[in-house]
C-alpha positions as CSV (number, residue, x, y, z in Angstrom):
1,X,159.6,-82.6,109.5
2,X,157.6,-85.4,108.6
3,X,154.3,-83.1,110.1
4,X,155.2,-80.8,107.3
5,X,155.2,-83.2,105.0
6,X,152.3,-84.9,105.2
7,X,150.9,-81.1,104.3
8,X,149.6,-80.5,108.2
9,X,150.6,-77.0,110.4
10,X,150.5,-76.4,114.2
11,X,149.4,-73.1,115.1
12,X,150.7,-71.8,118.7
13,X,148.1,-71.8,121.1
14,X,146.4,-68.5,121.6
15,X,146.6,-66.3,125.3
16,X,144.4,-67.7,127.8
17,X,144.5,-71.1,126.6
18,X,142.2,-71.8,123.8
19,X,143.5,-73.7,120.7
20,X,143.5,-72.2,117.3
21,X,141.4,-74.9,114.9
22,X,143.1,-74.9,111.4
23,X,140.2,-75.7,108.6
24,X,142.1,-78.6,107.8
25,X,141.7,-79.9,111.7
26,X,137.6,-78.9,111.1
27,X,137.1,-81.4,108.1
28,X,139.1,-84.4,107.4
29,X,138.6,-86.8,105.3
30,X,138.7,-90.3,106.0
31,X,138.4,-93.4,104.6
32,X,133.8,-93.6,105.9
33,X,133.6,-89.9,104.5
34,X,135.3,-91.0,101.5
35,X,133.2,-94.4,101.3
36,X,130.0,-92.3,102.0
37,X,131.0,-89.7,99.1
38,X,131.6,-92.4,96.7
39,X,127.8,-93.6,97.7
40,X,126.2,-90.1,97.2
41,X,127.8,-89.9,94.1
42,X,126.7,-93.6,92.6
43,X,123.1,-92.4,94.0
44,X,123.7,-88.6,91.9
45,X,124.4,-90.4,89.3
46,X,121.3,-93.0,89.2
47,X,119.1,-90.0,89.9
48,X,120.6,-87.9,86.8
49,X,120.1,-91.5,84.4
50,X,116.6,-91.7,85.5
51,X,115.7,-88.0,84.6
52,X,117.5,-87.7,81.2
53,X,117.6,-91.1,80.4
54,X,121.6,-91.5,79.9
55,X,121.9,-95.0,80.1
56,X,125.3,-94.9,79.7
57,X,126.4,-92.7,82.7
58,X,127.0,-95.7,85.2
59,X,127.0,-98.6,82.4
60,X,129.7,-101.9,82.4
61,X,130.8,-100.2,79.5
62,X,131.2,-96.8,80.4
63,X,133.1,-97.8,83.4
64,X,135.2,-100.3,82.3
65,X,136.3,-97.8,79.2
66,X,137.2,-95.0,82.1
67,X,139.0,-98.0,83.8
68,X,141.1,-98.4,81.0
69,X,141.6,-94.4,79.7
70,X,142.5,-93.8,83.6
71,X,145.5,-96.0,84.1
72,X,148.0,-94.2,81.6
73,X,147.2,-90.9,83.3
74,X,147.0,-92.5,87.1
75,X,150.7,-93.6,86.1
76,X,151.7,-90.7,84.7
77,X,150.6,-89.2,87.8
78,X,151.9,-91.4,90.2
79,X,154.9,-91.0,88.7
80,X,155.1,-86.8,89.1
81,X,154.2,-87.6,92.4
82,X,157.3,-89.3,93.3
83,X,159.5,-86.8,91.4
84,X,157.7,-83.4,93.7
85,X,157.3,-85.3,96.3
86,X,161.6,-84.9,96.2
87,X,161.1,-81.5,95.2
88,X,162.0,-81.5,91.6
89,X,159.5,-80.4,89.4
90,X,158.6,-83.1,86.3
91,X,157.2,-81.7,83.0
92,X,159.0,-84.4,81.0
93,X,156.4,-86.9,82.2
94,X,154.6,-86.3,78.6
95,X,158.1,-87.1,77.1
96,X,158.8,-90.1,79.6
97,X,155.6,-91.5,78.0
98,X,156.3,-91.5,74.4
99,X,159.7,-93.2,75.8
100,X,157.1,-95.9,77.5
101,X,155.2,-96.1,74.0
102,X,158.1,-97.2,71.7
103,X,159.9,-99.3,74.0
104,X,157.3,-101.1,75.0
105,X,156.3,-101.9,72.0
106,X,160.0,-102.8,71.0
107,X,160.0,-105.3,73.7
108,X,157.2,-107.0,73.0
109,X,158.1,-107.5,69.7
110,X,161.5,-108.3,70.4
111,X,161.1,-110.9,72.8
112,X,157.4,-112.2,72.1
113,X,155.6,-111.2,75.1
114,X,153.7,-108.4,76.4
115,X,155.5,-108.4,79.8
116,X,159.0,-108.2,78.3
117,X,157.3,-105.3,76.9
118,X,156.1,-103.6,80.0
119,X,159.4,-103.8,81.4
120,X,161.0,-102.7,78.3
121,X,158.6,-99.7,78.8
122,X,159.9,-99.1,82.4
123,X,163.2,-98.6,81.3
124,X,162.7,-96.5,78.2
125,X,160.6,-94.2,81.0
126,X,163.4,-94.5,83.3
127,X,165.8,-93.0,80.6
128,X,164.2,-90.2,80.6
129,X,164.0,-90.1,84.1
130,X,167.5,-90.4,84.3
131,X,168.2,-87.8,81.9
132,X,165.9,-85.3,83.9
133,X,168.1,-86.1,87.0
134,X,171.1,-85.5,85.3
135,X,170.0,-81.7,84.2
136,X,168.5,-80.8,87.1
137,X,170.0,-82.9,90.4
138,X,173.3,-83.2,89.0
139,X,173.4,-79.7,87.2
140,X,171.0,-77.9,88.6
141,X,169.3,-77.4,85.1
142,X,166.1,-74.9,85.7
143,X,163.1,-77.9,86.0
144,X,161.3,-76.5,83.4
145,X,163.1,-75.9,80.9
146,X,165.1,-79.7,81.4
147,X,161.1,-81.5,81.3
148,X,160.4,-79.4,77.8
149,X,163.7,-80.8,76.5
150,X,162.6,-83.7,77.7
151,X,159.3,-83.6,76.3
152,X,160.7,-82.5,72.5
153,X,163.7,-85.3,72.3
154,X,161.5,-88.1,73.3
155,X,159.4,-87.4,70.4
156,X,162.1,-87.0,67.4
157,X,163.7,-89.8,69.2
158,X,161.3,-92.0,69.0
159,X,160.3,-90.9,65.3
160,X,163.3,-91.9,64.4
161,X,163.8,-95.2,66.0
162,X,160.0,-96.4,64.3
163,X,162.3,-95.6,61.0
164,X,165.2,-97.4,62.4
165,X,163.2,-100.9,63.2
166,X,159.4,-100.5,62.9
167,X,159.6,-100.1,59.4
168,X,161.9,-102.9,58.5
169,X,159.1,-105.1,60.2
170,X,156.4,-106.9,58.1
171,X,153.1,-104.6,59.0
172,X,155.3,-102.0,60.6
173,X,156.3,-98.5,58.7
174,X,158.1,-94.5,59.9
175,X,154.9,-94.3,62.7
176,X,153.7,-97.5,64.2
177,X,154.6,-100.8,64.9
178,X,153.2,-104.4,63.7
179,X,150.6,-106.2,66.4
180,X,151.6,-106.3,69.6
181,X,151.1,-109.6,71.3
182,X,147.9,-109.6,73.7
183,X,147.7,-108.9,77.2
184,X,146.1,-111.8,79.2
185,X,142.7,-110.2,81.4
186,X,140.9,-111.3,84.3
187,X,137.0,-111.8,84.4
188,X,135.2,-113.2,87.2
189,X,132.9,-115.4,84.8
190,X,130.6,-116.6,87.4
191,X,129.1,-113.0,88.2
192,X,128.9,-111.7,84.6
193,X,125.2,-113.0,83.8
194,X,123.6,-111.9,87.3
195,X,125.0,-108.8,86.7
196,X,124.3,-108.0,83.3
197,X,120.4,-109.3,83.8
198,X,120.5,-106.7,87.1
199,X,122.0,-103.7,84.8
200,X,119.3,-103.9,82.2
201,X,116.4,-103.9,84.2
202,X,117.3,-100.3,84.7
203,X,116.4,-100.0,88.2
204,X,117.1,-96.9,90.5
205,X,120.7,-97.3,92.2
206,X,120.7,-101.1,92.1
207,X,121.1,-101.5,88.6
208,X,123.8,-98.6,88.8
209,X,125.9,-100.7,91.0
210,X,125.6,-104.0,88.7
211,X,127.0,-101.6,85.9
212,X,130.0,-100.2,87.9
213,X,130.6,-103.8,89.2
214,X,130.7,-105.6,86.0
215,X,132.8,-102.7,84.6
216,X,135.6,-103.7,87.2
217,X,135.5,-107.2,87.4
218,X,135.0,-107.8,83.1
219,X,137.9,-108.0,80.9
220,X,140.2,-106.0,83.1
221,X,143.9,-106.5,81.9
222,X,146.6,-107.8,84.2
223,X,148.7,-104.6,83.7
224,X,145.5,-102.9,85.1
225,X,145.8,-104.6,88.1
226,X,149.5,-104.0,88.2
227,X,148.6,-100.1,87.8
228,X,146.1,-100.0,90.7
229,X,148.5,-101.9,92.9
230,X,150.8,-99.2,92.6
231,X,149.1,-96.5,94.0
232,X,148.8,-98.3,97.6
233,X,152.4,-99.0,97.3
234,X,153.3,-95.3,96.6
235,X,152.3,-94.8,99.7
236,X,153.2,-96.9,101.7
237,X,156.8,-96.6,100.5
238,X,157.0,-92.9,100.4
239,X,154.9,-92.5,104.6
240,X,155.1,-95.7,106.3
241,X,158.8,-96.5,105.3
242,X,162.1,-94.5,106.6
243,X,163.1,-94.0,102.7
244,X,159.9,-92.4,102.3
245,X,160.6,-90.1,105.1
246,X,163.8,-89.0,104.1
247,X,162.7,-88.7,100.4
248,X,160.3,-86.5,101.0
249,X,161.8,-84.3,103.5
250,X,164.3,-83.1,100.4
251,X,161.2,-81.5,98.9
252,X,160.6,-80.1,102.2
253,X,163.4,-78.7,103.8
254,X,166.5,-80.4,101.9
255,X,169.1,-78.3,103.5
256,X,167.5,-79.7,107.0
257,X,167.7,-83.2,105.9
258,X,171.3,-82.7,104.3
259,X,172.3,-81.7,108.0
260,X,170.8,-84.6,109.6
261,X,173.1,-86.7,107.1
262,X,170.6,-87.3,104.2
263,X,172.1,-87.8,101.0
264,X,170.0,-85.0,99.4
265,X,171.0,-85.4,95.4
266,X,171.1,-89.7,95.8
267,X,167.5,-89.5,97.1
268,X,166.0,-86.6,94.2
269,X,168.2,-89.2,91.6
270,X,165.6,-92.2,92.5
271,X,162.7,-90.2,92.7
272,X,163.3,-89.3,89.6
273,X,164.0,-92.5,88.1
274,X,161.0,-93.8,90.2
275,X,159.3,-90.9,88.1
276,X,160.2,-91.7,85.0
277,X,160.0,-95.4,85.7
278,X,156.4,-94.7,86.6
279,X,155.2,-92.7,83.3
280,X,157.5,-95.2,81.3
281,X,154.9,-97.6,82.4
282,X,152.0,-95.8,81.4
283,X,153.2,-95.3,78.2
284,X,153.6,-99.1,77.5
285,X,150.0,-99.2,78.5
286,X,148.6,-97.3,75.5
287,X,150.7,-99.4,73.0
288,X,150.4,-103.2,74.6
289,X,147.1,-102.5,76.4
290,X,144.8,-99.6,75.3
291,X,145.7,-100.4,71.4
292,X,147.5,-103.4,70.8
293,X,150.2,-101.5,68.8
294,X,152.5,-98.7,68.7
295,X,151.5,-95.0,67.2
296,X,153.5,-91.8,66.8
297,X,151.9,-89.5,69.1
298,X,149.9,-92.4,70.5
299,X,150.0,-90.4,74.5
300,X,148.0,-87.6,73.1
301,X,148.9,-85.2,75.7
302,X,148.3,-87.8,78.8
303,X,151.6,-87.1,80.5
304,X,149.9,-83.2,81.1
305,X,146.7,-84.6,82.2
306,X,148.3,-86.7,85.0
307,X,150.6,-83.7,85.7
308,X,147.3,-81.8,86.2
309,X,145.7,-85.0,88.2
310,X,148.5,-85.2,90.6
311,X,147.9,-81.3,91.6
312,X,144.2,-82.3,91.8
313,X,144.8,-84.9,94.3
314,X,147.4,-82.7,96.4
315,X,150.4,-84.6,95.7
316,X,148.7,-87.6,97.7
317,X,148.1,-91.0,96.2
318,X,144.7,-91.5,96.8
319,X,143.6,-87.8,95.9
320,X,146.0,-88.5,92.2
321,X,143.8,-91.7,91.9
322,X,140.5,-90.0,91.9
323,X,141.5,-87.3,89.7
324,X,142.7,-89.7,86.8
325,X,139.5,-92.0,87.4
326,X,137.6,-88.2,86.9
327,X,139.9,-87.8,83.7
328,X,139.0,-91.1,82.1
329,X,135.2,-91.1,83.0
330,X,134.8,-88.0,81.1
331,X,136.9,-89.3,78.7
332,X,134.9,-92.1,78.3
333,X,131.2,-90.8,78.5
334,X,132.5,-88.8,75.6
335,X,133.2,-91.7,73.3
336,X,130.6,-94.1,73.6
337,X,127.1,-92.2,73.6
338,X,129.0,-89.1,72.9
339,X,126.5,-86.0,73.5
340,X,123.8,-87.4,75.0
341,X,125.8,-88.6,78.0
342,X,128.2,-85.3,78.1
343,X,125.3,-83.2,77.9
344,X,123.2,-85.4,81.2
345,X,126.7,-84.7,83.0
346,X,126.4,-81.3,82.6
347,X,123.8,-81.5,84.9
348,X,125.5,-83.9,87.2
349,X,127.8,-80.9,87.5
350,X,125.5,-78.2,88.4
351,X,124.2,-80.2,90.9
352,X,128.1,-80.4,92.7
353,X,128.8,-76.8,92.2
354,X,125.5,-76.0,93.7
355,X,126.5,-78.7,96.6
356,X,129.5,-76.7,96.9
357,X,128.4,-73.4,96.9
358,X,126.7,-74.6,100.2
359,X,129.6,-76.4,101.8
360,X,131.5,-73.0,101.3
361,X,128.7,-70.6,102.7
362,X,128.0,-73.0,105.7
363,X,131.1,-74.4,106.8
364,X,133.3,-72.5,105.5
365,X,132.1,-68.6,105.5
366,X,133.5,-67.3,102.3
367,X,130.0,-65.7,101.2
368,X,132.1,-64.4,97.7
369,X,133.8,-67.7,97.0
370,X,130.2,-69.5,97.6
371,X,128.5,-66.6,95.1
372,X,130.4,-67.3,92.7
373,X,130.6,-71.5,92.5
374,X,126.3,-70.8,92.8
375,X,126.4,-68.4,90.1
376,X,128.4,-71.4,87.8
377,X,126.1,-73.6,89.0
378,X,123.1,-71.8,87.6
379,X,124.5,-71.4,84.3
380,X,125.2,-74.9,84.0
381,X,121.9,-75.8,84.5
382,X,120.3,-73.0,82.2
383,X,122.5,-74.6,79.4
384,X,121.6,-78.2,80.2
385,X,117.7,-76.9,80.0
386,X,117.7,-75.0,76.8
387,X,120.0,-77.9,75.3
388,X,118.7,-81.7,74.1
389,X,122.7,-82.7,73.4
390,X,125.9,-81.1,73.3
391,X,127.8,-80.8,70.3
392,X,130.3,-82.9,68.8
393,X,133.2,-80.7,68.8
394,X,132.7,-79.6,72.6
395,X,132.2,-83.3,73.6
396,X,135.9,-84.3,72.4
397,X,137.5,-81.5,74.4
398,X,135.0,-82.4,77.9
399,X,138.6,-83.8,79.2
400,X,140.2,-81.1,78.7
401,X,137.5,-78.6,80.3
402,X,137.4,-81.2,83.3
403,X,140.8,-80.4,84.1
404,X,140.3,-76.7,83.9
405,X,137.5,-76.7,85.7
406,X,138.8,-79.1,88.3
407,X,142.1,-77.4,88.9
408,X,140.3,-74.3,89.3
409,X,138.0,-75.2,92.0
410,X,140.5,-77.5,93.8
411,X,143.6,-74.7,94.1
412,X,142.3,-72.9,97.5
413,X,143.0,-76.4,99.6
414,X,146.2,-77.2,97.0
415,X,149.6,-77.3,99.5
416,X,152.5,-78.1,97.2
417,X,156.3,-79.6,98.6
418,X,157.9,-76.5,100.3
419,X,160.9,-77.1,98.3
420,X,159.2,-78.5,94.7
421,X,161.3,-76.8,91.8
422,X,163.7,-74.6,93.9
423,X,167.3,-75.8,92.8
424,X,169.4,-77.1,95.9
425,X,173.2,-77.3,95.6
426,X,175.0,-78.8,98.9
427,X,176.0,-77.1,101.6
428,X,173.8,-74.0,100.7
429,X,172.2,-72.6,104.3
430,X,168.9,-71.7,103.1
């Protein structure tokens, strides 16, 4: 069981005694090939800021902004993660989050401190977790239709709590809250000149790494640690621990672990909680952290975009991670130089597609599939070479587009929870 959960197959060995190889035993990746991609992609990156000139590509800046616009959706995320990885599908993380935004908020304010604020957040998220669990664990509500109820009542409810409190508050009104108190950050002082001097010189690759560096080690709020943290403890909780085990062989094969004495519904209730726990959290990051107060409709679609980022990395922790640092570096590039940096990673992308068109010809043999992704890649690049920018309005929605244009390339190697969103009742046999 745990084999099939960790998303690996074993073929039976064909006659005369030669093993099958599964693609997935051909390539893995591992932590070097992951090291050595991150490299290639810092050095793609230098050489696409030297030809267009996009300073801003691999700046402090830039990289501590996608720091920050990550961590809401690597939450958001983690927390589907927890709730499929039991086999009950989450939509309601969007809701859970506007739940995060207002209590977290509420906290602060209540009791004077941002922490009392991010655990206010927790629980507000956990609400709605628990309300999800109710509907679909307890009930057997259709998942879908419980996370869009979800995501609907957490907004008027909300709404209507700012016009409860917020707007009985001095510099509080019906759709935000006063000031927040501050979140304390961490900057390694001592580093910051050296590498600001090494960033401006502008120097191929070397200067690149000063940037990302002093991005990450500048200014970076203690909740953002907090957030990072998490994913390592994901999963070591959910496959190096017997809860983890058990929790996610109910999205597996629940009627399996129900007959080796697994409480099937008490283990879907706390990864649900966990769930909504989780995207509670990121919620209270936008209102204490990202803008120092609360705003109705402050998650901006987030919850969907971590929903999206999760199915990007595979329902694995690390993979989630990457796919909300994607999210908020495109988000980012967007928002500081705006065109001119969107319109130098258009041809950052051309030059991946055109990497993979390769990688699917060569190693993998699907001479359609490669076509295609070559045939993208060469229109990509004809519009970055008849275009000096990229307009404004197509700039704001680059997230957006990432996460089609991600999903869409990432869903032949995507292997779901057997069990995620089919409704289990006990004692069923199948």
């Amino acid at each position: 069981m745990s084999g099939q959960a960790e998303g690996t197959t074993t073929a039976p060995a064909p006659a005369g005694g030669a093993r099958a190889t599964s693609p997935a035993r051909r390539f893995r990746v591992t932590t070097p090939i992951l090291l050595l991609g991150g490299v290639g992609l810092v050095v793609l990156l230098s050489a696409v800021r030297i030809v267009t000139g996009a300073s801003d590509i691999t700046s402090g800046g830039t990289v501590a902004a996608a720091l920050g616009l990550a961590v809401p959706i690597g939450l958001a995320a983690l927390g589907g993660l927890w709730s499929e990885r039991a086999g009950v599908v989450n939509i309601g993380l969007e809701g859970m989050m506007v739940l995060g935004t207002w209590f977290g908020a509420w906290g602060a304010l209540q009791f004077h401190s941002p922490w009392a604020g991010v655990v206010a957040g927790a629980v507000g998220g956990a609400l709605g977790g628990a309300i999800h669990a109710v509907a679909t664990v307890t009930f057997g509500v259709d998942h879908i239709i419980s996370g869009v109820a979800i995501n609907i009542v957490g907004v008027g409810f909300t709404q209507y709590l700012s016009k409860l409190v917020f707007e009985k508050m001095p510099g509080g009104g019906t759709k935000n809250s006063p000031q927040l108190p501050e979140m304390g950050r961490l900057s390694v002082t001592f580093i910051d000149g050296p590498l600001r001097t090494l960033e401006a010189k502008q120097w191929f690759l070397l200067s690149d790494f000063a940037g990302i560096l002093r991005g990450l080690t500048q200014g970076v709020s203690w909740f953002t640690i907090l957030a990072i943290l998490l994913v390592p403890l994901s999963y070591y909780i959910l496959w190096r621990t017997a809860f983890g085990l058990r929790l996610r062989s109910c999205g597996e094969r629940p009627v399996a672990a129900e007959s080796l004495g697994v409480n099937v519904y008490l283990y879907k209730w706390a990864a649900v909680v966990v769930s909504g726990l989780l995207a509670g959290l990121g919620g209270a990051f936008l209102s204490i952290v990202a803008a120092g107060i609360y705003r109705d409709g402050q998650t901006g679609g987030r919850g969907y975009i971590g929903l999206a980022a999760m199915i990007f990395g595979n329902w694995r922790p690390g993979g989630l991670a990457g796919g909300a640092a994607l999210f908020g570096y495109t988000d980012a590039l967007q928002l500081r130089q705006g065109g001119v940096s969107v319109h130098a990673l258009l041809l950052v992308v051309a030059l991946l597609l055109a990497a993979m068109a390769v990688y699917q010809l060569v190693r993998q043999s699907r001479t359609v599939a490669a076509l295609i992704t070559a045939g993208c890649a060469a229109l990509v690049f004809v519009v970055f070479m008849m275009t000096d920018t990229v307009p404004e309005q197509f700039t704001t929605f680059t997230p957006h587009l990432t996460t089609l244009l991600v999903l869409s390339l990432a869903s032949q190697r995507l292997r779901m929870p057997a069990a995620d969103g089919i409704p289990y009742r006990r004692g069923q046999t199948t």
